[in-house]
Residue frames as a rotation matrix with the C-alpha (Angstrom) as fourth column:
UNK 1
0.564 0.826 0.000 0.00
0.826 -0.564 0.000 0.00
0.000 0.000 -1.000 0.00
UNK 2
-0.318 -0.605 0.730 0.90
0.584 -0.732 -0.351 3.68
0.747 0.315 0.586 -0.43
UNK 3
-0.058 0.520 -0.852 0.80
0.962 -0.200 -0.188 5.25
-0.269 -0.830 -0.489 2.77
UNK 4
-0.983 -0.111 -0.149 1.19
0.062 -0.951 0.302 8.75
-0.176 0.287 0.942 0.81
UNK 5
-0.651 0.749 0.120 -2.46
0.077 -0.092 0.993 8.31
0.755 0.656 0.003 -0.70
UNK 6
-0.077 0.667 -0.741 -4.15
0.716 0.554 0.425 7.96
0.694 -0.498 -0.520 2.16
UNK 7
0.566 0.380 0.731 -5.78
-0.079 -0.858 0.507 10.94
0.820 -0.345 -0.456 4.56
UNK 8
-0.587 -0.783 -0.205 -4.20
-0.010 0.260 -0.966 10.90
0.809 -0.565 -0.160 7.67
UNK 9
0.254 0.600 -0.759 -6.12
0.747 0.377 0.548 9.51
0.614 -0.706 -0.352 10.91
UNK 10
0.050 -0.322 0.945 -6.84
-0.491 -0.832 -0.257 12.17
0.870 -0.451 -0.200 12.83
UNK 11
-0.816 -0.557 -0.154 -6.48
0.046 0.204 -0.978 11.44
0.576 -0.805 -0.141 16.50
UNK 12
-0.269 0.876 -0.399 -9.29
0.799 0.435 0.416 9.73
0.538 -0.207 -0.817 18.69
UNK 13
-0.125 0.429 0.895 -11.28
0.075 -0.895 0.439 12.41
0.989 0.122 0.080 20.76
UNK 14
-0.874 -0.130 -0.468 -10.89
0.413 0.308 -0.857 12.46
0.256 -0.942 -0.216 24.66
UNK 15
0.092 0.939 -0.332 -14.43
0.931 -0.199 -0.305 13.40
-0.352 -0.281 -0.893 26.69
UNK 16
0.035 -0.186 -0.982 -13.14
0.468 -0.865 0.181 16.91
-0.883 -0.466 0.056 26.74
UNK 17
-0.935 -0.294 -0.198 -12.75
-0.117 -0.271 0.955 17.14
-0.334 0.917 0.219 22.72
UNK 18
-0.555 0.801 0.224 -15.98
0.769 0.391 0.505 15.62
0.317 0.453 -0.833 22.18
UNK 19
0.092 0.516 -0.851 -17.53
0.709 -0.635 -0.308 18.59
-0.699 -0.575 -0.425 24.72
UNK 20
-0.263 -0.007 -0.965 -15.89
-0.232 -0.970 0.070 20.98
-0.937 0.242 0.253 23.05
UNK 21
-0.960 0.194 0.203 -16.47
0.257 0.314 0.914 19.14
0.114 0.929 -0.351 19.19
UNK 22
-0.010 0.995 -0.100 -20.55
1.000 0.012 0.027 19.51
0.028 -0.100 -0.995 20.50
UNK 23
0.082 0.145 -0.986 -19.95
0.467 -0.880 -0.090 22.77
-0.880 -0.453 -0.140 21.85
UNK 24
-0.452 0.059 -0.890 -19.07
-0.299 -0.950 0.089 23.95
-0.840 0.306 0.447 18.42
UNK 25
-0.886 0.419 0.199 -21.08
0.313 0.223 0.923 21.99
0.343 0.880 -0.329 16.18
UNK 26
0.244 0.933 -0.265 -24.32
0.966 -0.257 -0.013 23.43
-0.080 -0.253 -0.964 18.05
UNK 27
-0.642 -0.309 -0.701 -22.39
0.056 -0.932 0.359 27.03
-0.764 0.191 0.616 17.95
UNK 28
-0.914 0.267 -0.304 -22.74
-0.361 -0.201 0.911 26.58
0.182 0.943 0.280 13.68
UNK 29
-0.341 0.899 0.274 -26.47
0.895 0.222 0.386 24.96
0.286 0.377 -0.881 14.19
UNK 30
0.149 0.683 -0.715 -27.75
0.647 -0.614 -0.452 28.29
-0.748 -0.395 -0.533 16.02
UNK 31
-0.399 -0.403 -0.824 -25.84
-0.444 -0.702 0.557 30.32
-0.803 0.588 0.101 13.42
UNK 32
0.306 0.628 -0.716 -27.43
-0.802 -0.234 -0.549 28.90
-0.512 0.742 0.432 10.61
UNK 33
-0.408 -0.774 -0.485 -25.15
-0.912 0.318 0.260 26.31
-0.047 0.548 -0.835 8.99
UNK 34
0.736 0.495 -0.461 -26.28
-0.610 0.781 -0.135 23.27
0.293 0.381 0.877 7.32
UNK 35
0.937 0.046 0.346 -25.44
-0.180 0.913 0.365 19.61
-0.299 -0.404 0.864 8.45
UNK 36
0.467 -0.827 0.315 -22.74
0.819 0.270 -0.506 19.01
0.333 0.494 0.803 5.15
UNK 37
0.612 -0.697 0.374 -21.22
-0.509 -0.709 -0.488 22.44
0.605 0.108 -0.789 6.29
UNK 38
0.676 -0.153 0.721 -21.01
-0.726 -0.312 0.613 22.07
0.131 -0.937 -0.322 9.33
UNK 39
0.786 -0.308 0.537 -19.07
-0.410 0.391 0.824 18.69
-0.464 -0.867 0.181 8.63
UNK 40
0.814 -0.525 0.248 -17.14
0.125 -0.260 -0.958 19.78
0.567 0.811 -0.146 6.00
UNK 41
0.618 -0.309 0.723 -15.84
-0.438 -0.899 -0.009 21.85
0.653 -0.311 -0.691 8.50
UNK 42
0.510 -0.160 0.845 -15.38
-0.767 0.361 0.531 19.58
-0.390 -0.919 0.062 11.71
UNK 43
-0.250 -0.157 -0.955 -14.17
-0.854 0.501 0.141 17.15
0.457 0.851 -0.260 8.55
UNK 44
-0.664 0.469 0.583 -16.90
0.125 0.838 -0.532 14.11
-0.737 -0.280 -0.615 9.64
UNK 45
-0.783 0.452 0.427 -19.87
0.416 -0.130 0.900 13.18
0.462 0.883 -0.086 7.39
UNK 46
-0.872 0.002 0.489 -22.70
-0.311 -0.774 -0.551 14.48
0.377 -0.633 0.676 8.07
UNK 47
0.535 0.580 -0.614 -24.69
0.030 0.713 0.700 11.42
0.844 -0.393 0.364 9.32
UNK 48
-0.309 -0.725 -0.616 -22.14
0.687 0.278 -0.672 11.98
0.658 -0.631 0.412 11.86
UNK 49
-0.862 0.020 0.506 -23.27
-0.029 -1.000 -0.010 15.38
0.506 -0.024 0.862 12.24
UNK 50
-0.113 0.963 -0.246 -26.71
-0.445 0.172 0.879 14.02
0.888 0.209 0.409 12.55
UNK 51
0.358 0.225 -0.906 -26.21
0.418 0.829 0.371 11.26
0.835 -0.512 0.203 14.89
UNK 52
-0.821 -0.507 -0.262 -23.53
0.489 -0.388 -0.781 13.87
0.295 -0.769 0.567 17.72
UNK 53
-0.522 0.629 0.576 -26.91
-0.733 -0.676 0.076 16.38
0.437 -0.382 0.814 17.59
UNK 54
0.361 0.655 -0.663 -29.57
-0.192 0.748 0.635 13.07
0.913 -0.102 0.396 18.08
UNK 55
0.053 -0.665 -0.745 -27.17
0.595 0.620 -0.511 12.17
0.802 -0.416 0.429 20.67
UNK 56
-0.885 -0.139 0.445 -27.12
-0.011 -0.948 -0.318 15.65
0.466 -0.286 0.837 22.21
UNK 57
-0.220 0.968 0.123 -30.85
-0.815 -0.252 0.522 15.88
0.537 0.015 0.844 22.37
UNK 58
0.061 0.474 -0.879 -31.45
-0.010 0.880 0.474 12.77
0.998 -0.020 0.058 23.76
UNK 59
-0.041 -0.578 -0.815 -29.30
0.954 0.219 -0.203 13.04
0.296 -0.786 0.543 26.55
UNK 60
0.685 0.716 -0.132 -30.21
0.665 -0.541 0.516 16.68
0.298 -0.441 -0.847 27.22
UNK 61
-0.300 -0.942 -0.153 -26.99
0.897 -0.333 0.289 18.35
-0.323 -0.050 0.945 26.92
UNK 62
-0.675 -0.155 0.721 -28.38
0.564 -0.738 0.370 21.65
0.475 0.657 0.585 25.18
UNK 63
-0.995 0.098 0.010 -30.10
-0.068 -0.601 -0.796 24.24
-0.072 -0.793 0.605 26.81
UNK 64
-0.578 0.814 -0.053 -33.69
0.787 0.574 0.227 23.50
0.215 0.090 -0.973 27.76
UNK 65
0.210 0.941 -0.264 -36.93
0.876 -0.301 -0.376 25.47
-0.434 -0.153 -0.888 27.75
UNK 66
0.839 0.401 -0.368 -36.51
0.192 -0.851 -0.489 28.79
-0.509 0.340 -0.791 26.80
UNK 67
-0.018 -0.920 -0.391 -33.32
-0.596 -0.304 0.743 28.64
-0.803 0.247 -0.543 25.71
UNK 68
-0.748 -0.288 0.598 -33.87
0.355 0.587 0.727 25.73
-0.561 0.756 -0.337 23.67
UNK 69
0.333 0.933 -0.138 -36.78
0.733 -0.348 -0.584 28.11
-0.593 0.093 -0.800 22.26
UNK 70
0.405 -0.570 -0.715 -34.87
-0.679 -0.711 0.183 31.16
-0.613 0.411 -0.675 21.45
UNK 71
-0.835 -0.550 -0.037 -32.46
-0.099 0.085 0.991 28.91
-0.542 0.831 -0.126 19.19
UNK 72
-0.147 0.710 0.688 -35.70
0.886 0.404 -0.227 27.41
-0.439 0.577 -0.689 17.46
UNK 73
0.840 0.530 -0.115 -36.98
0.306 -0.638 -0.706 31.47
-0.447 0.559 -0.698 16.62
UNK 74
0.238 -0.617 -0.750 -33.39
-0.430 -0.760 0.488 32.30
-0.871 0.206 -0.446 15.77
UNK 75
-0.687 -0.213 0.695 -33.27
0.270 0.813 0.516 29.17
-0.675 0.542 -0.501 13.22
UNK 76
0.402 0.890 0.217 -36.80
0.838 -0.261 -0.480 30.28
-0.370 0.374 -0.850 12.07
UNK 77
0.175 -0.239 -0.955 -35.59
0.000 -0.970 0.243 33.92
-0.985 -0.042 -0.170 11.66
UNK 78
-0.697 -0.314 -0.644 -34.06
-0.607 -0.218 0.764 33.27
-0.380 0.924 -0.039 7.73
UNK 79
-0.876 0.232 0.422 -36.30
0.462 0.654 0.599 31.14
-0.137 0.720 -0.681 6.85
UNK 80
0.305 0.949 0.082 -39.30
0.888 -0.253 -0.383 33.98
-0.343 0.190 -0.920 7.24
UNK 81
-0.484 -0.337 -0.807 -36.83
-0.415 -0.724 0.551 36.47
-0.770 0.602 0.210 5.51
UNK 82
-0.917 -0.277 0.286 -37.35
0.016 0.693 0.721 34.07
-0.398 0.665 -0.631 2.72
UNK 83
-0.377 0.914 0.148 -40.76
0.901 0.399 -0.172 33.76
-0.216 0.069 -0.974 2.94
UNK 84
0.008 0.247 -0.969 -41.30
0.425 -0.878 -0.220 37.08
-0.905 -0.410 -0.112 3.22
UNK 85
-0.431 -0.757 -0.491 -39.36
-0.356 -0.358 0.863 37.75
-0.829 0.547 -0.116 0.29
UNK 86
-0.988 0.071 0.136 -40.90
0.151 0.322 0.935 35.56
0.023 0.944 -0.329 -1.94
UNK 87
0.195 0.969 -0.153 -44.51
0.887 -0.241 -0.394 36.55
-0.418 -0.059 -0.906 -0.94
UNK 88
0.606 0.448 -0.658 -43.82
0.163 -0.879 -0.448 40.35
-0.779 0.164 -0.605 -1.61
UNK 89
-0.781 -0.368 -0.505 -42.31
-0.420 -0.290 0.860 39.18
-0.463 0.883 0.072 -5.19
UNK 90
-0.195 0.425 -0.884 -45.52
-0.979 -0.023 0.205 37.62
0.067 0.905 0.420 -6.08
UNK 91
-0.704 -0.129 -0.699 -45.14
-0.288 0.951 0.115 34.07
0.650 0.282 -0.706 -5.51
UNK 92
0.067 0.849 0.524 -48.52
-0.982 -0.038 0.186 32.57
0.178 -0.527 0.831 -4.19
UNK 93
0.726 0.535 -0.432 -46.97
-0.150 0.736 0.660 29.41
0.671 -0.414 0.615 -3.31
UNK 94
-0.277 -0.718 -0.639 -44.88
0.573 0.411 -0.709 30.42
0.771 -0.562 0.298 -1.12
UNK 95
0.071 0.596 0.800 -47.94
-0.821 -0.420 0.386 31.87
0.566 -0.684 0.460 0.96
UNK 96
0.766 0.610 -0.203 -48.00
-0.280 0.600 0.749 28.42
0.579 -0.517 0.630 2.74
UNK 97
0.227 -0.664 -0.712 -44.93
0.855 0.486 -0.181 27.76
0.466 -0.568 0.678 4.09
UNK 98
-0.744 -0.446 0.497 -44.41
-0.068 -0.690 -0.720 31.46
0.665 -0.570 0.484 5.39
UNK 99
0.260 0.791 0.553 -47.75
-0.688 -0.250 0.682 30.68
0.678 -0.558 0.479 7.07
UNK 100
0.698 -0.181 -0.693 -46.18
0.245 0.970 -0.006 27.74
0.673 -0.165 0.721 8.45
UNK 101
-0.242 -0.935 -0.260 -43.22
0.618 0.058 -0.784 29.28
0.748 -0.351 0.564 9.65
UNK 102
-0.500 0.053 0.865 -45.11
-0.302 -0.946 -0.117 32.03
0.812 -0.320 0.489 11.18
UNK 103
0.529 0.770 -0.357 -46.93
-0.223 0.532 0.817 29.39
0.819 -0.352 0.453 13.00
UNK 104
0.414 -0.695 -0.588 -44.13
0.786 0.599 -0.155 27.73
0.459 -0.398 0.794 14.15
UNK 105
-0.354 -0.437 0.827 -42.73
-0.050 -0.874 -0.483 31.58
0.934 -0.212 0.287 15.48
UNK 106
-0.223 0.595 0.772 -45.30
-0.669 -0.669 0.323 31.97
0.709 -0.445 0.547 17.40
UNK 107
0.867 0.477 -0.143 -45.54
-0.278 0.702 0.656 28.96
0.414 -0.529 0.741 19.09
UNK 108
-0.041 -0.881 -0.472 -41.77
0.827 0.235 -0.510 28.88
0.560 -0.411 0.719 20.04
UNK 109
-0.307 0.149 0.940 -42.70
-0.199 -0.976 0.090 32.67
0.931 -0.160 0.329 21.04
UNK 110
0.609 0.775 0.170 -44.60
-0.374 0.092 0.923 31.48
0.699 -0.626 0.345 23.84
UNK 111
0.851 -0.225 -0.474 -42.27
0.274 0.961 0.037 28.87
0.447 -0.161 0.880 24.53
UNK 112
0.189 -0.849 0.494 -39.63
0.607 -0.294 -0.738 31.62
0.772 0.439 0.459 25.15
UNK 113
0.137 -0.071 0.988 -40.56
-0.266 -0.964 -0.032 33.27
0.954 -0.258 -0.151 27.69
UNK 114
-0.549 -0.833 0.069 -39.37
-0.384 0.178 -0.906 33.42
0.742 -0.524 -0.417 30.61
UNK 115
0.499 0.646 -0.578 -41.12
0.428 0.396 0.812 30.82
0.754 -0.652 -0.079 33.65
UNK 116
-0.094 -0.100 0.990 -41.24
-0.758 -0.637 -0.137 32.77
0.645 -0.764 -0.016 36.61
UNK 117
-0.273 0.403 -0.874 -41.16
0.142 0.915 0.378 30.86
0.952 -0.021 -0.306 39.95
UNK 118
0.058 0.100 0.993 -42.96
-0.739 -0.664 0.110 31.93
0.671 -0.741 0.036 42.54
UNK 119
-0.165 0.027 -0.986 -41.82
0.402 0.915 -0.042 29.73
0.901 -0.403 -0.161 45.60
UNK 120
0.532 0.428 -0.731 -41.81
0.791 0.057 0.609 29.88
0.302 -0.902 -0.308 49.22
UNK 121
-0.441 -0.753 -0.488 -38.67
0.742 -0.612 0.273 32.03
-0.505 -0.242 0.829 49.52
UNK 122
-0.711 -0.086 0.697 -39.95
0.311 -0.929 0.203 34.54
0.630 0.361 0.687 47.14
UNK 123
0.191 0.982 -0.008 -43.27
0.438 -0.078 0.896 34.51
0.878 -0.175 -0.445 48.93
UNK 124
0.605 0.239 -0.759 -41.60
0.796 -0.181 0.578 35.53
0.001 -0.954 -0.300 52.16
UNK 125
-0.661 -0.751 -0.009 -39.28
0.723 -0.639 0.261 38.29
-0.202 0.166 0.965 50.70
UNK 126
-0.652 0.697 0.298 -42.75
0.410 -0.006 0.912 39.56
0.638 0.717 -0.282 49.46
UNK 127
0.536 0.523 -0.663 -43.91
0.557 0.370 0.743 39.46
0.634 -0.768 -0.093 52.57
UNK 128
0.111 -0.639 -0.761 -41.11
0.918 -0.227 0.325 40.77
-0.380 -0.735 0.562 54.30
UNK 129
-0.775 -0.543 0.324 -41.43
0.621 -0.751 0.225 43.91
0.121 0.375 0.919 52.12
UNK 130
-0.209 0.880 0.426 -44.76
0.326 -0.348 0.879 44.52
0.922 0.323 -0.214 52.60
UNK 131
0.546 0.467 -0.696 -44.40
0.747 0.105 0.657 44.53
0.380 -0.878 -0.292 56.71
UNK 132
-0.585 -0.789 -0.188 -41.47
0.796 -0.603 0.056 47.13
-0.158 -0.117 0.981 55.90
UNK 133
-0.801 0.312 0.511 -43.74
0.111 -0.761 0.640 49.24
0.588 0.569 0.574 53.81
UNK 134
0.082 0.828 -0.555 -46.49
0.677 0.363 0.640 48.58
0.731 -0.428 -0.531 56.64
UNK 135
0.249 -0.432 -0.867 -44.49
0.958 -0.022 0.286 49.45
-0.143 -0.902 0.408 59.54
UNK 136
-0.879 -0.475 0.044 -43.36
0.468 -0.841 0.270 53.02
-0.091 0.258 0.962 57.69
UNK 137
-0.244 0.744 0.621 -46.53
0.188 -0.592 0.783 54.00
0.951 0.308 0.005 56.68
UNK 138
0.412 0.823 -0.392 -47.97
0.676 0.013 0.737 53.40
0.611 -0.569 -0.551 60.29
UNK 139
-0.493 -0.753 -0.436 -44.83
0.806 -0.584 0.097 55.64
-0.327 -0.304 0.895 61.73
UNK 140
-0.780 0.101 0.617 -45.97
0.077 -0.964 0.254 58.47
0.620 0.246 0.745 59.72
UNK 141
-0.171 0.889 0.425 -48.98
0.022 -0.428 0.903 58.44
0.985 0.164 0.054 60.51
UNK 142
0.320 0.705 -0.633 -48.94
0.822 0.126 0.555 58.28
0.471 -0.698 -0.539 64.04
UNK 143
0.848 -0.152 0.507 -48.46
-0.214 -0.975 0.066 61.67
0.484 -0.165 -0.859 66.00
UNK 144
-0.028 -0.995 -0.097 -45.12
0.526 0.068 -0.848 62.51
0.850 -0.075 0.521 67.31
UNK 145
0.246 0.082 -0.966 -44.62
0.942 -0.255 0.218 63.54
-0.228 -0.963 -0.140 70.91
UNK 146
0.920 -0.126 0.371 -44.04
-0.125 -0.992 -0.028 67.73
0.371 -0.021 -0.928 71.22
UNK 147
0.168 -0.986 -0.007 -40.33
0.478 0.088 -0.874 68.61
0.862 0.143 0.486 70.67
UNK 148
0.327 -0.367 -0.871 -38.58
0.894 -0.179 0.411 69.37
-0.307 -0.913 0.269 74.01
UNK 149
0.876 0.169 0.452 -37.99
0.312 -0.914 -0.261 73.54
0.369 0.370 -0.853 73.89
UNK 150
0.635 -0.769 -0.068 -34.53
-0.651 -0.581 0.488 75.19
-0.415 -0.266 -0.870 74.35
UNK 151
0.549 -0.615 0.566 -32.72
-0.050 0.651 0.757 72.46
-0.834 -0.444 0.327 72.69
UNK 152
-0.061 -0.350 0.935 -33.10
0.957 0.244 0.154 73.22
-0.282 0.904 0.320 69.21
UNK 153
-0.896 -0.444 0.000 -32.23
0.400 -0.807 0.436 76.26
-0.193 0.390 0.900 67.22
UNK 154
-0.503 0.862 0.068 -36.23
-0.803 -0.494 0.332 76.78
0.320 0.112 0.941 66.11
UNK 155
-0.212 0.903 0.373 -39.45
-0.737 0.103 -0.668 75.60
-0.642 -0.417 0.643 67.33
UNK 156
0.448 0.722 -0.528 -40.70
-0.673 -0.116 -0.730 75.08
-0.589 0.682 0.434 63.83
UNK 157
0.130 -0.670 0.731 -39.58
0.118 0.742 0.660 72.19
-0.984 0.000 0.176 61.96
UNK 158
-0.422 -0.751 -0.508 -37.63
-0.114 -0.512 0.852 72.91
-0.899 0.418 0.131 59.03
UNK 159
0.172 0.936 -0.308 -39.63
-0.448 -0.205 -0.870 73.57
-0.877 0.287 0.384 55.81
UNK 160
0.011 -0.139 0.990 -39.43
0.621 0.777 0.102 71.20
-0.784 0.614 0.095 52.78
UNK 161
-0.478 -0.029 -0.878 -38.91
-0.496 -0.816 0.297 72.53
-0.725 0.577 0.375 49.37
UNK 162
0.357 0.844 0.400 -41.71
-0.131 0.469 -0.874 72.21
-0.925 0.260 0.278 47.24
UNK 163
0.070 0.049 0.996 -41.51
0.863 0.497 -0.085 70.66
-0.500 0.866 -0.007 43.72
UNK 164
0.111 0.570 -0.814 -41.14
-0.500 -0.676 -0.541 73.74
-0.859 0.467 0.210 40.82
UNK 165
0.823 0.459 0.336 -42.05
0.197 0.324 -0.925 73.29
-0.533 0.827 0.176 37.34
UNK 166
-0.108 -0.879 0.465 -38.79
0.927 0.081 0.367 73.21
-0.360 0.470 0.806 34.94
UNK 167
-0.268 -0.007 0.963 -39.89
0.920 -0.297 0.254 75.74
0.284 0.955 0.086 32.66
UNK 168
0.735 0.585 -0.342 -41.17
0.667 -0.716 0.209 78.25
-0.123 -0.382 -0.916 34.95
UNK 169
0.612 -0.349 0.710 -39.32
0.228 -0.782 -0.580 81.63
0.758 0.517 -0.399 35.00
UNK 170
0.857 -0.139 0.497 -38.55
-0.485 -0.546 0.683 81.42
0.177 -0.826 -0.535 38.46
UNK 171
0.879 -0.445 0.173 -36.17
0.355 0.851 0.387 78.51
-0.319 -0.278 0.906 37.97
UNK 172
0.305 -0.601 -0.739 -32.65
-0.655 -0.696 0.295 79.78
-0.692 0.394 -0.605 37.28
């Protein structure tokens, strides 16, 4: 055999190569890149390509719920340029698939936002602000004992400046 003809073997992939080999073949899937690019690039086929994402997904390695949402509208995102594009040249069959995609927007849309959780801990921070804001209001409002005389400089506590209007003339 000629060993000149032959590719050279790249070296096997330790855990840590494979992480990062996932880490950037899901990079090029959010960015747009097709399957053969992408393993042009990574130089596998791209049943390989196929089988590292399957693999991914199964096993829940990529970011879930909303995140795994957001990629879905950012994937979507050229393909209703497209659509767009060929609706407002005219083309009346490519009314269905932009209706399709627009479906498919909107239903990752949802899927995007953010899940609030209201647990016990927030519930008592919630709480605990509301007996702050409780406890202040009831201060003002209750009366204040008469200020002891000769200690302070006036009687009269010390007047507040009111609010003026920007534009007025009086402002400098």
């Amino acid at each position: 055999m000629d060993c000149g003809t032959s590719p050279p073997k790249r070296p096997k992939l330790n855990p840590h190569g494979k992480a990062l080999r996932r880490e950037r073949i899901f990079e090029r899937v959010r960015g747009g890149w097709s399957y053969e690019a992408i393993a042009t690039e990574q130089r596998v086929t791209p049943r390989r390509i196929r089988q590292i994402i399957s693999e991914a997904l199964r096993r829940r390695e990529v970011d879930g719920g909303p995140e795994q949402a957001m990629l879905q509208l950012v994937r979507l995102e050229g393909a209703l340029r497209l659509g767009a594009e060929a609706v407002a040249a005219g083309d009346i069959g490519a009314i269905g698939p932009y209706l399709n995609v627009l479906d498919r927007i909107d239903r990752y849309r949802r899927g995007a936002a953010p899940v609030q959780v209201y647990d016990k801990a927030s519930r008592d921070r919630l709480f605990a602000k509301l007996n702050q804001i409780a406890a202040r209001l009831l201060a003002e409002t209750e009366p204040k004992p008469p200020a002891a005389e000769g200690g302070s400089h006036g009687a009269a506590a010390p007047e507040r400046n009111e609010p003026r209007p920007l534009d007025s003339a009086a402002s400098p």
